[in-house]
N, C-alpha and C positions, 0 to 999 in steps of 0.2 A: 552491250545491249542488256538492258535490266528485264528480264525473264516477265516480269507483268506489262512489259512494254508487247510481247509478242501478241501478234492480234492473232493468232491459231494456235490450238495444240499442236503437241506433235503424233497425239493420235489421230488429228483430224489430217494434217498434211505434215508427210514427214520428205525431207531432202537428206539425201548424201550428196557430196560433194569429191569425185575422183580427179586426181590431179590436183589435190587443192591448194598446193605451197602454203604459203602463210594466211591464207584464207581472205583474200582480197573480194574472188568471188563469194564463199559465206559471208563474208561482212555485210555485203551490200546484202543479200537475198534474209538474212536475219535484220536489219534493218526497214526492212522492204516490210517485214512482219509475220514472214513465215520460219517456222523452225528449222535448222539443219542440225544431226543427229551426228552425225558422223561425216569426217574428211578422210581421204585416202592420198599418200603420201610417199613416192622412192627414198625423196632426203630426210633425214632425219632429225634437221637443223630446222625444222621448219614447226615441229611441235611445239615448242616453248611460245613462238609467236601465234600458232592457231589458235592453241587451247584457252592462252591468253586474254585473248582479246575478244574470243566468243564462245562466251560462256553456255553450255550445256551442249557442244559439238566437241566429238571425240576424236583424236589422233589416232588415227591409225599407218604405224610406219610398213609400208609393202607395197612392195613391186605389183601394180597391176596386171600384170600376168599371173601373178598368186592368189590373185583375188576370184572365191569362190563368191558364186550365184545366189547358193545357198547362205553365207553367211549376209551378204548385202540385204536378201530377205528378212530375214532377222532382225537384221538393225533396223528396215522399215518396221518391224512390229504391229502389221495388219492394220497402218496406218489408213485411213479410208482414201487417199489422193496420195501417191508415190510419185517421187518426185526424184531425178536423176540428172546431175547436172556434172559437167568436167570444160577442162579446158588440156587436153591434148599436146605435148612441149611443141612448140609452133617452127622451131630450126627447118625440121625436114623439108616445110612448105613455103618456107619465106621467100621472097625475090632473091635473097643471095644465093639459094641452092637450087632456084629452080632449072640450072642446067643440070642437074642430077637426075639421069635414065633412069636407072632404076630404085627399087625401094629400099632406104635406109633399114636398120632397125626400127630408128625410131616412127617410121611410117605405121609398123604394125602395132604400134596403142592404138592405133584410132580402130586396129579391128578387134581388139582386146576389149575396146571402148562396147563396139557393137555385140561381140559374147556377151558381156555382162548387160545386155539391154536385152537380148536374146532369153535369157537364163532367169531374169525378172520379172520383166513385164512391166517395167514402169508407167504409171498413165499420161507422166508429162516428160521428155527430155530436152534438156540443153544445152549447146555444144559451143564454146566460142574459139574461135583461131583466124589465121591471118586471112586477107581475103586472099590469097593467092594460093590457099587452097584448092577451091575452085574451078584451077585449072587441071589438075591431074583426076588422073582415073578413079582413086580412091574416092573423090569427091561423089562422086558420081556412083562409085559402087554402094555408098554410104546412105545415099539419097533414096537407091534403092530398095536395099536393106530394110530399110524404117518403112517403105512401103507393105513391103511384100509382109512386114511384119503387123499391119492394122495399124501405122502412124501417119499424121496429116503432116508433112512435114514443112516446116518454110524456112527461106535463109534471106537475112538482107545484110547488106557490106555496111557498119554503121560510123559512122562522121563523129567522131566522140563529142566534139563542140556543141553540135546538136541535142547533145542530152547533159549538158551543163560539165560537161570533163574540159578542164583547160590545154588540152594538148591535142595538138594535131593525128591523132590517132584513127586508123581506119582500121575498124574487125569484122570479120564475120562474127553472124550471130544466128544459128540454126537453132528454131523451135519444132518439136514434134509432142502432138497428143495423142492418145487415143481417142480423148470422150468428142473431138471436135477440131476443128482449121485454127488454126492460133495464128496471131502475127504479132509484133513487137507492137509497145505502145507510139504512138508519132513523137516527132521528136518535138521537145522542151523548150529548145532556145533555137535562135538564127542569126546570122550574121550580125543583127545589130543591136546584140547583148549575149553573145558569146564570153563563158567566163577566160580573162587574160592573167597573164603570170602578174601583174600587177596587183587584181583581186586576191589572189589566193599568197603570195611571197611579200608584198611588199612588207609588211608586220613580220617577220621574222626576225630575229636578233640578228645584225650586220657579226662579220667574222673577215678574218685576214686568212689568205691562203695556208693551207695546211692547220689553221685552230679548230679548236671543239669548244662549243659553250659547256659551261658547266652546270647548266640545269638538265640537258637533254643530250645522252650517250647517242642521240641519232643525229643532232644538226652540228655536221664537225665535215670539213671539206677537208680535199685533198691536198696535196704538199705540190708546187710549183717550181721548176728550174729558175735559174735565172731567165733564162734565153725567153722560157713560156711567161714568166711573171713582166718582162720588156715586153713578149708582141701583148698579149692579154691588155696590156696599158695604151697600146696601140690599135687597139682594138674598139671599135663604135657598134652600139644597138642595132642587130640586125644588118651588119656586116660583114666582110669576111677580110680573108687573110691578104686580102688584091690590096685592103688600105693600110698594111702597112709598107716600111721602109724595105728597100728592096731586100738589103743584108739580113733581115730577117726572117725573108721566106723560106721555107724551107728547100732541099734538092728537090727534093719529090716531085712538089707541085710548082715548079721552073720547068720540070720537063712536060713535055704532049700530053701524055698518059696521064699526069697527074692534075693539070691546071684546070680540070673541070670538076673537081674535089671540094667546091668552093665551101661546101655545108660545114667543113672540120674548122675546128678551134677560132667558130662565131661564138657571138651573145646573143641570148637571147633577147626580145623586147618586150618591153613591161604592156605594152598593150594592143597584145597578139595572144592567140593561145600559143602554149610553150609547143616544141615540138616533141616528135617520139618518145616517150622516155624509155631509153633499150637499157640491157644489165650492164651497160656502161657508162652511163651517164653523168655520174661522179668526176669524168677525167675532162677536162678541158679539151684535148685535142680530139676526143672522140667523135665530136660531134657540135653543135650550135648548145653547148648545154656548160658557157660562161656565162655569169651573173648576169644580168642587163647592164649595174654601175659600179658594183664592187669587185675588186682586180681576185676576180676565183672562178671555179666551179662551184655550180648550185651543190651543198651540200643533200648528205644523204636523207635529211627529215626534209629537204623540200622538194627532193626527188619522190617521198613517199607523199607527199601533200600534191602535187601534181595528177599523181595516180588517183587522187581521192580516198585517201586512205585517212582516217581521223587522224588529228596531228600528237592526240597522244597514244598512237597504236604503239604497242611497243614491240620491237622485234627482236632482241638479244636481255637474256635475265640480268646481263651486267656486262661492261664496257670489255671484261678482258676476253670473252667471248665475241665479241665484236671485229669484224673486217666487212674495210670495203669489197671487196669482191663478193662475197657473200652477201653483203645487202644489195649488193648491185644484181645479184642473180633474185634474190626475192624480190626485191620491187618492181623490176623493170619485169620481169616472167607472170607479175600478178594481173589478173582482168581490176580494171579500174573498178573501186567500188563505186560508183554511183552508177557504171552500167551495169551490174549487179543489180541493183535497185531497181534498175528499171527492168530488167528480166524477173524478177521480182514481184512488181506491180501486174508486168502481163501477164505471170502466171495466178496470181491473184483476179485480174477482171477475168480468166479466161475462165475459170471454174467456176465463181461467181451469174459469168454469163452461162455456163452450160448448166444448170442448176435452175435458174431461174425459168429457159427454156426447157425445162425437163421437168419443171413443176416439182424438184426436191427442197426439201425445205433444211436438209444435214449436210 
């Protein structure tokens, strides 16, 4: 984003960004038109790619538990609209751990999340993670939180389709203000122009299992067995593993427990939205996340092009820095940028609209 493209300073509204990995959420919210100053960050593999790709937001590498009130102040720099946005690592709350009694570590960022909201006073925050949040207690402690603290707060579970993301993804998306009731903007698309992996992959350069093209260290797929690259070929658009030959099913899913597994080492289809993209999505048997017609898994740059991420974002300075597990953890951990964009937009009509009703003209 070219710096005369921003429609605010960052005196006027200034964003941090906690949690920010490679800055999937700043992308979209600096596209969207507003500045972010600063990212906060555990890993440290994730600067090269933040700082990278958006320009005037600072890496900073630290454990959010270390992160002082007072320093966050700072970085806003008596911006007139503060603005504080994260995404929380979502494991703790996911459907797979939700038989989990009591609270992980990683449950206590999200009250880490609420000290430093505590300690600031932000005029806008927002929070995105799985919806199966929701159901635990912290949900609900968190809800309160923001009250008790002068915030209008609201949550809606969002359909990423809905807001032009090609993949089957459902998030929460918690907005709170001070100046006023905020809610997300409605949604973009519907059912019957839903963006499909056909839209966004078909133009991608074609690749054999296990190749890398040589223009882009990021669209380079995984290596296949033999066993995997036979069923893979046996494999049809939005299928599963039930159409092929039997000798090639695996044990697992022959027995009980396993033969309701049907989602693993499908393709995707070209005109659908793609599904999930989790930090494994790279591996064929993980998941529905084989080509639609080429015998592979979607490579790593289509896995980022999914998320909506610009297709020349770049996330490694050079290839020998480079591994799939690692991109598989930055892509799949990021908030899709174009719902960025649209938390983005809302925080733009919302100030807009409280200003106008408030008769301020700054």
């Amino acid at each position: 984003m070219n710096k005369k493209q921003m429609k605010y300073s960052k005196n006027y509204i200034s964003v941090i960004d906690i949690f920010c990995g490679v800055g999937g959420l700043t992308c979209g919210l600096i596209k969207s038109g507003i500045p972010v100053v600063a990212g906060y960050d555990i890993d440290a593999s994730c600067k090269y790619a933040y700082e990278k790709n958006n320009i005037g937001a600072k890496f900073f590498h630290c454990n959010v538990k270390n992160i002082l009130g007072s320093e966050i102040t700072r970085q806003f720099n008596d911006a007139k609209y503060k603005v504080l946005v994260g995404c929380a690592p979502c494991q703790p709350f996911s459907k797979y751990t939700q038989g989990v009694k009591s609270p992980s570590e990683k449950w206590g960022l999200l009250y880490e999340f609420s000290r430093i909201i505590k300690e600031t006073q932000p005029h806008i925050i927002s929070m995105e993670n799985v919806p199966e949040l929701v159901r635990h207690t912290i949900f609900c402690e968190f809800m309160e939180f923001l009250q008790k603290e002068g915030y209008y707060p609201d949550t809606k579970i969002v359909y990423c389709p809905d807001y032009g993301i090609p993949q089957e993804r459902r998030r929460l998306v918690i907005l709170a203000s001070k100046l006023a009731p905020i809610t997300i903007l409605p949604p973009t698309h519907n059912h019957k122009n839903y963006l499909t992996v056909r839209d966004v992959l078909s133009q991608t350069p074609k690749l054999c299992a296990g190749e890398k093209h040589t223009k882009d260290i990021l669209h380079r797929c995984s290596s296949l067995s033999l066993i995997n690259l036979t069923r893979i070929r046996h494999s049809i658009s939005g299928g599963t593993w039930r159409d092929w030959p039997r000798e090639l099913i695996a044990k697992c899913h022959k027995s009980n427990s396993g033969s309701t597994y049907a989602s693993v080492y499908g393709r995707m289809q070209w005109d659908k939205p793609a599904p999930t993209i989790t930090t494994e999505f790279f591996g064929y048997g993980n998941g529905r996340f084989g080509h639609p017609d080429q015998d592979r898994a979607i490579s790593l740059r289509e896995g980022a092009i999914l998320q909506t991420f610009p297709k020349n974002y770049k996330f490694f300075p050079n290839e020998k820095e480079l591994s799939f597990k690692k991109a598989g953890q930055m892509i799949g951990n990021a908030v899709p940028v174009k719902l960025a964009v649209i938390i983005g937009k809302t925080i733009i009509r919302h100030i807009e609209t409280y200003k106008k009703k408030n008769g301020k003209t700054n």
